[in-house]
VOVEXVEX-919309 format. One record per residue: residue number from 1; residue in one letter; x, y, z of N, C-alpha, C, O, CB in turn. Coordinates in pm, whole numbers. Atoms other than C-alpha are relative to their C-alpha. Glycine has a CB too. Example, Ala and Ser with C-alpha at 12.3 -4.5 7.8 and 13.67 -1.06 7.14 Angstrom:
BEGIN
+-----+---+--------+--------+--------+--------+--------+--------+--------+--------+--------+--------+--------+--------+--------+--------+--------+
:   k : r :    n_X :    n_Y :    n_Z :   ca_X :   ca_Y :   ca_Z :    c_X :    c_Y :    c_Z :    o_X :    o_Y :    o_Z :   cb_X :   cb_Y :   cb_Z :
+-----+---+--------+--------+--------+--------+--------+--------+--------+--------+--------+--------+--------+--------+--------+--------+--------+
:   1 : a :     89 :   -119 :      0 :   1230 :   -450 :    780 :     90 :    120 :      0 :    194 :    118 :     66 :    -99 :      3 :    125 :
:   2 : s :    -82 :   -119 :     -6 :   1367 :   -106 :    714 :    -77 :    109 :     73 :    -26 :    220 :     90 :     41 :     46 :   -142 :
+-----+---+--------+--------+--------+--------+--------+--------+--------+--------+--------+--------+--------+--------+--------+--------+--------+
//
This chain:
BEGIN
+-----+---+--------+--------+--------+--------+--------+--------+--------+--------+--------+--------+--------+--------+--------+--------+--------+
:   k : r :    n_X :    n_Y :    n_Z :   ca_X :   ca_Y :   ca_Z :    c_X :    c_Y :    c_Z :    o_X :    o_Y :    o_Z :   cb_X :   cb_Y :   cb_Z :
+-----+---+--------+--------+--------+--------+--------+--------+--------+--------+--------+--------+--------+--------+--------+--------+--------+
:   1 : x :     82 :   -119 :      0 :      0 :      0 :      0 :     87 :    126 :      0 :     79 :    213 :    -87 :    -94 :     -1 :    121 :
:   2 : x :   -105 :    -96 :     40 :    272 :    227 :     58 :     75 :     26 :    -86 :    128 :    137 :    -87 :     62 :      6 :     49 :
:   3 : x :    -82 :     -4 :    104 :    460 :    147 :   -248 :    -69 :     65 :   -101 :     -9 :    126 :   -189 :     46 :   -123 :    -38 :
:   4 : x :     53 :    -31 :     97 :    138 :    229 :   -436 :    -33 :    154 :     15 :    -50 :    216 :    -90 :   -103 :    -89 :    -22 :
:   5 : x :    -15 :   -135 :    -11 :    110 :    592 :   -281 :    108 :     65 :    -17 :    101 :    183 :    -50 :    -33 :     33 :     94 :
:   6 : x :   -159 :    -70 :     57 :    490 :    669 :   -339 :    -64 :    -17 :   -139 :    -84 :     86 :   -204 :    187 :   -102 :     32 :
:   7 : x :    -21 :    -71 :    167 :    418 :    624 :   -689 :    -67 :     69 :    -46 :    -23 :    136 :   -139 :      0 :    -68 :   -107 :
:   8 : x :    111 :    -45 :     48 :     78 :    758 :   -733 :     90 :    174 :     38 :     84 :    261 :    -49 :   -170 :    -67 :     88 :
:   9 : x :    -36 :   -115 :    -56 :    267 :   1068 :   -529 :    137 :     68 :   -111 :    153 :    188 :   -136 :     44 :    -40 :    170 :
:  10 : x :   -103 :    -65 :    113 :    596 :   1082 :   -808 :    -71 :    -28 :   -120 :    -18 :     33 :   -212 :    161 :    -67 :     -8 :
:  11 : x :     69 :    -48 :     98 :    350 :   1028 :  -1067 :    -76 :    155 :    -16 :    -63 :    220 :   -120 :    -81 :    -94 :     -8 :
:  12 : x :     69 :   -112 :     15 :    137 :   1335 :  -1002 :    114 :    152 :     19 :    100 :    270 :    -16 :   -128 :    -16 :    117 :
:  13 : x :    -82 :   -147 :    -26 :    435 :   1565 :   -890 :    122 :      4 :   -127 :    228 :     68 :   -123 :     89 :      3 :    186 :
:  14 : x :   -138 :     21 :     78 :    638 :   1446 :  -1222 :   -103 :    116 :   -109 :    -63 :    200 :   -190 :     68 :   -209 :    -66 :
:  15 : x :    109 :   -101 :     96 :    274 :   1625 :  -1386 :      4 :    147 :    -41 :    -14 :    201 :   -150 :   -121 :      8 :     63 :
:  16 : x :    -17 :    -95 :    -42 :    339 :   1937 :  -1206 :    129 :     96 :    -41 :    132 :    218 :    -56 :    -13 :    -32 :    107 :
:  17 : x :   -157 :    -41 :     71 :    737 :   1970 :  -1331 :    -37 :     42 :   -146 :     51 :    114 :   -194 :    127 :   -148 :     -8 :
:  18 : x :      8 :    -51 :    141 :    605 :   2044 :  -1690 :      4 :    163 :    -48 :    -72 :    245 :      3 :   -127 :    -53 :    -46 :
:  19 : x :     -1 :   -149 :     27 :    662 :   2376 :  -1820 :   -105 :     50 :     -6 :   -185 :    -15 :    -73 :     56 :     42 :   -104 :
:  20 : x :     88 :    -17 :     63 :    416 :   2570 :  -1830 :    -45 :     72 :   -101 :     34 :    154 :   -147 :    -42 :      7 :     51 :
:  21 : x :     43 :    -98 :    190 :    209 :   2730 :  -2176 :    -91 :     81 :     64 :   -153 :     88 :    170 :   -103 :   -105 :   -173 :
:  22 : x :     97 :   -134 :     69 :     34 :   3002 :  -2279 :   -133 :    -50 :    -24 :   -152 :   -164 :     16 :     56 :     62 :   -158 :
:  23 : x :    107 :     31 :     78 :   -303 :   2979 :  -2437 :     -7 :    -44 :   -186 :    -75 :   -114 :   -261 :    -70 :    119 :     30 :
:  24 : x :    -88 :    -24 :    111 :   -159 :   3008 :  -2735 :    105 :   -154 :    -45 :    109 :   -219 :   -149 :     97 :    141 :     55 :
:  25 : x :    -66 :    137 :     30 :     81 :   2705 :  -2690 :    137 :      9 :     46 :    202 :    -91 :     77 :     -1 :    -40 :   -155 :
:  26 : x :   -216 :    -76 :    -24 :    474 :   2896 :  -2615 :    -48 :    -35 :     93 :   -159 :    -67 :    135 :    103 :    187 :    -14 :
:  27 : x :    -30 :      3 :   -156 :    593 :   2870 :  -2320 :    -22 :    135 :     79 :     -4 :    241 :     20 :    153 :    -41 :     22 :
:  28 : x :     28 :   -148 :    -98 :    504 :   3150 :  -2007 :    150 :    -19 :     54 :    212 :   -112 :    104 :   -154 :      0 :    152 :
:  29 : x :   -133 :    -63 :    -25 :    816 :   3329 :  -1963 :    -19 :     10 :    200 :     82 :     15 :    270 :     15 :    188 :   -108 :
:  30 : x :    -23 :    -97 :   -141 :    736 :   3435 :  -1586 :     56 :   -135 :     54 :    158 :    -97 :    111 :   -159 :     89 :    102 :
:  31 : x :    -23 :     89 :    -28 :    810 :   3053 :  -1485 :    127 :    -57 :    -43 :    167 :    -73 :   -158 :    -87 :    -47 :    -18 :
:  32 : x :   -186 :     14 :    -10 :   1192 :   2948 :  -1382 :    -28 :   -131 :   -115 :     41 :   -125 :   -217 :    102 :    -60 :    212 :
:  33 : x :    -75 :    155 :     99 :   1189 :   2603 :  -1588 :    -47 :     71 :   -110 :     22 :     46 :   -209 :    -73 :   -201 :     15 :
:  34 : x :    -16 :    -16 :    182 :   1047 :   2788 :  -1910 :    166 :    154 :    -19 :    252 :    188 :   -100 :   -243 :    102 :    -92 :
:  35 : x :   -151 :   -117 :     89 :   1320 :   3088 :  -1902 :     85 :    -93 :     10 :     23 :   -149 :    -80 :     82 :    169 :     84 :
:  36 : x :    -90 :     59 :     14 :   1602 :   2844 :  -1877 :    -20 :    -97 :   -107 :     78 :   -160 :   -147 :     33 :    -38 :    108 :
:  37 : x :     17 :     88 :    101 :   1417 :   2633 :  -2151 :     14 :     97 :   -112 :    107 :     90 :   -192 :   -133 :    -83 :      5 :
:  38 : x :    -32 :    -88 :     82 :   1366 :   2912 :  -2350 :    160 :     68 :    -24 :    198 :     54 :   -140 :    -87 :     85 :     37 :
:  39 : x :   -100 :    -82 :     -7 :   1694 :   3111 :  -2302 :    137 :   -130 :   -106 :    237 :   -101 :   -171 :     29 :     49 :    202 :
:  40 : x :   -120 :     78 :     80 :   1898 :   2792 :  -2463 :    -48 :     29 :   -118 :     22 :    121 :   -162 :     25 :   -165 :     19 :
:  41 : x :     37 :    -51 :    138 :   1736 :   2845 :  -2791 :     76 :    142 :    -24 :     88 :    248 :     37 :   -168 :     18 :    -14 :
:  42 : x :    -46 :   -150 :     74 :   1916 :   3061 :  -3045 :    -57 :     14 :    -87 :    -86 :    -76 :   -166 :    125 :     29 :    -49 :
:  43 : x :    113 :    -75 :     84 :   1711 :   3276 :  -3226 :    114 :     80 :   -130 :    221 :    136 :   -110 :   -109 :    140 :    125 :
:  44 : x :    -51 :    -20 :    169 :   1840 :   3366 :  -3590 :    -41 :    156 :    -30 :   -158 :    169 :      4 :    -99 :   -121 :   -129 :
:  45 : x :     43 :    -98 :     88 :   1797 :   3714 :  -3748 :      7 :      4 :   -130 :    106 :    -47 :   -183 :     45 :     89 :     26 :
:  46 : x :    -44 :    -44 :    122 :   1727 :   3835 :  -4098 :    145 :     11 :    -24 :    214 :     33 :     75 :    -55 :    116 :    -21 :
:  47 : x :   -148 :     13 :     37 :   2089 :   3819 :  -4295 :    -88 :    177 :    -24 :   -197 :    210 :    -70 :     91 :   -143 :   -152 :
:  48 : x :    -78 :   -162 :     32 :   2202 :   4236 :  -4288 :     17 :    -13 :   -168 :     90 :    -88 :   -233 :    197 :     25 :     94 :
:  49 : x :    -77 :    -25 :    165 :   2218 :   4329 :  -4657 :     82 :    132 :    -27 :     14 :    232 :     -1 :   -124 :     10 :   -126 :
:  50 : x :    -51 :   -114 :     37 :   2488 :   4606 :  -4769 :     75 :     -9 :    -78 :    158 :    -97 :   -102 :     42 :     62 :     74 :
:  51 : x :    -25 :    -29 :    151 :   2558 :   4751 :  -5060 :     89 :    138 :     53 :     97 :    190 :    164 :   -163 :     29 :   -120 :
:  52 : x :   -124 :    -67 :    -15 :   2846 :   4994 :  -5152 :    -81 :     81 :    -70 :   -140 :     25 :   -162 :    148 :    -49 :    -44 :
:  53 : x :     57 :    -80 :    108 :   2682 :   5297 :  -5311 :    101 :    165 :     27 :    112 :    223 :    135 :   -202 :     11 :     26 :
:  54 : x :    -70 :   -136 :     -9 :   2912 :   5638 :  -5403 :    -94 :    110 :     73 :   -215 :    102 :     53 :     38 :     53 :   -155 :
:  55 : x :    -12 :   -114 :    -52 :   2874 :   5952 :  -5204 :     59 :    120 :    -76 :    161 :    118 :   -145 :     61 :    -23 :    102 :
:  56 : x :    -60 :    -98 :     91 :   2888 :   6310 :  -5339 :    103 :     68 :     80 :    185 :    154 :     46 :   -104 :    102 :    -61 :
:  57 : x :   -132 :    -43 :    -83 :   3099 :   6359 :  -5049 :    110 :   -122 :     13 :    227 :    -85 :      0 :    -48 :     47 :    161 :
:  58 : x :    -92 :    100 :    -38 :   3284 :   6034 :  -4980 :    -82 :   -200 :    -29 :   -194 :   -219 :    -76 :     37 :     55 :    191 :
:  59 : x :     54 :    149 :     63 :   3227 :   5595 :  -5035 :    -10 :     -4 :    154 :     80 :     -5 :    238 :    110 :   -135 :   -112 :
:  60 : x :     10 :     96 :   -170 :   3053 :   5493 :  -4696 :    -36 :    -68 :   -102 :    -31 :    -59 :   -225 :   -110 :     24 :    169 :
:  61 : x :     35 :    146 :     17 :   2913 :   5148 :  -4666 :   -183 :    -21 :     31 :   -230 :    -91 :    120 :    107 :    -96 :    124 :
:  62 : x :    125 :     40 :    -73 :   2541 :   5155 :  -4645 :    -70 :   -139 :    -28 :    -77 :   -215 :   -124 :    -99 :    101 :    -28 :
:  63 : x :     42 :    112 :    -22 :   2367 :   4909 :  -4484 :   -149 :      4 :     26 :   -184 :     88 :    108 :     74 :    -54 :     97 :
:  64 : x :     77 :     36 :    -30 :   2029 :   4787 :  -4492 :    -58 :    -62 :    106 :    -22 :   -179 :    100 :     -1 :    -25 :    -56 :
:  65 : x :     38 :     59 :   -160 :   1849 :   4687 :  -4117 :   -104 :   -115 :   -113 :   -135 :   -114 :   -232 :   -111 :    151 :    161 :
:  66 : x :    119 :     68 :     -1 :   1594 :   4394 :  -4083 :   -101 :     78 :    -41 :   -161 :     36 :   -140 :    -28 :    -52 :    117 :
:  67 : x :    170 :    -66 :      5 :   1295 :   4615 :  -4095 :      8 :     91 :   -105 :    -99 :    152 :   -111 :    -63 :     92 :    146 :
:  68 : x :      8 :    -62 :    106 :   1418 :   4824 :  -4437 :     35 :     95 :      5 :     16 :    168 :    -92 :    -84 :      5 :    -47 :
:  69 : x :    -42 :   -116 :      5 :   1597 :   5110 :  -4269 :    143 :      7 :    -71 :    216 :    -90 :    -91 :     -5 :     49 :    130 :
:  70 : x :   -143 :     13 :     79 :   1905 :   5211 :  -4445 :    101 :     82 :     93 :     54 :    184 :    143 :     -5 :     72 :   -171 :
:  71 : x :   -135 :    -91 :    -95 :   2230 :   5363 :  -4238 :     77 :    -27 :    -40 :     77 :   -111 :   -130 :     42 :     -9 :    138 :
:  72 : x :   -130 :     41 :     49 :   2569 :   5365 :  -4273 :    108 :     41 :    169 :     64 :     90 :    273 :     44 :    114 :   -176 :
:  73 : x :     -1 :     11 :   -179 :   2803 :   5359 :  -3950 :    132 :    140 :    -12 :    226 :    152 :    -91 :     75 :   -220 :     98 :
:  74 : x :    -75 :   -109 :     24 :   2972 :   5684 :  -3888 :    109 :     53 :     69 :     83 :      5 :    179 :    -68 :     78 :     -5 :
:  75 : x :   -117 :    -30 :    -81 :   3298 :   5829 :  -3721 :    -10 :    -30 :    141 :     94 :    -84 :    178 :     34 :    133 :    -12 :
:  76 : x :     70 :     43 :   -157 :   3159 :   5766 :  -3357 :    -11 :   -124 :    -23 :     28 :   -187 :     75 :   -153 :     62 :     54 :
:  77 : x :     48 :    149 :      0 :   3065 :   5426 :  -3464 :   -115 :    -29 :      8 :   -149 :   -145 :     28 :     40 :    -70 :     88 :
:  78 : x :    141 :      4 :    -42 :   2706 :   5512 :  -3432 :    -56 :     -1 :   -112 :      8 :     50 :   -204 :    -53 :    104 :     84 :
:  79 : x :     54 :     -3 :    149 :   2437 :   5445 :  -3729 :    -53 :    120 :     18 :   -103 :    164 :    121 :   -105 :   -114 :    -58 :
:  80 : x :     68 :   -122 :     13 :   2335 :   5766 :  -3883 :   -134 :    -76 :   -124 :   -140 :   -152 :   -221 :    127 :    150 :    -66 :
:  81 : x :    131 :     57 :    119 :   2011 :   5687 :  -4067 :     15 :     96 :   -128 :     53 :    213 :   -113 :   -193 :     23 :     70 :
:  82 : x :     39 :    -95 :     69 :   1951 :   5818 :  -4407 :    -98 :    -92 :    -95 :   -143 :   -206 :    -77 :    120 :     86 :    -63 :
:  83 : x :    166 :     62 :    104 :   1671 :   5766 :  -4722 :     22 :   -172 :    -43 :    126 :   -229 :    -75 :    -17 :    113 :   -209 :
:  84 : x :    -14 :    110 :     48 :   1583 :   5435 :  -4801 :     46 :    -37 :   -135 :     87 :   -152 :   -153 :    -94 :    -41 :     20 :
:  85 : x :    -32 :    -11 :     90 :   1659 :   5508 :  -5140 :    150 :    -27 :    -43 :    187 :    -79 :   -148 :    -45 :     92 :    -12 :
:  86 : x :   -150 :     41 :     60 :   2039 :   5487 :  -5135 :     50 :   -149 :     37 :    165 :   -165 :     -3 :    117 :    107 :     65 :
:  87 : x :    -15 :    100 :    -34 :   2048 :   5124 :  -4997 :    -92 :    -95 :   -163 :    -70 :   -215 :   -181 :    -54 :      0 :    169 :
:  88 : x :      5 :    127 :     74 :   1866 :   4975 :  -5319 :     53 :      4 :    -81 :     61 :    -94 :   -155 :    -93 :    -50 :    -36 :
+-----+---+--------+--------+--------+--------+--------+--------+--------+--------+--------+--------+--------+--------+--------+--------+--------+
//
C-alpha cells in the first residue's frame, strides 16, 4: 500500500514539473523552468544586406536593417540613418 502511494505521489508531482504554456501554446516566460528552456534556444535574425553605393561627399558602406531602414556607421561608430533610397 505504501509502495502504491509513493508512486501515485511521483507520478502526479512528475505532472506538475512540466513547463508551463500560454493559451496560445509557447511557453510563459514568468516561470523558472520555461526561461532556462527558453533562453537555450538561439534565435536567428534576418541576414544584414549592404551595398556599396558612391557619395557626393565620400564611399561609406550603407547598410540595410531587418525592418528596411538604411544607415551607414559613422565616425563615432554610431548608425546615422539616411533615405531608403540609397540602400537599393
Amino acid at each position: 500500500m505504501k509502495k502504491q502511494i509513493s508512486l501515485l505521489l511521483i507520478f502526479f508531482s512528475c505532472l506538475f514539473v512540466q513547463a508551463q504554456l500560454k493559451k496560445d501554446g509557447t511557453p510563459d516566460g514568468r516561470y523558472k523552468a520555461n526561461k532556462t528552456a527558453t533562453t537555450n534556444k538561439s534565435t536567428s535574425k534576418a541576414p544584414v544586406k549592404t551595398t556599396k553605393k558612391a557619395s557626393t561627399s565620400s564611399n561609406k558602406k550603407y547598410t540595410k536593417g531587418p525592418r528596411g531602414g538604411c544607415y551607414y556607421i559613422n565616425g563615432n561608430g554610431n548608425k546615422t540613418y539616411v533615405e531608403r533610397s540609397l540602400c537599393d
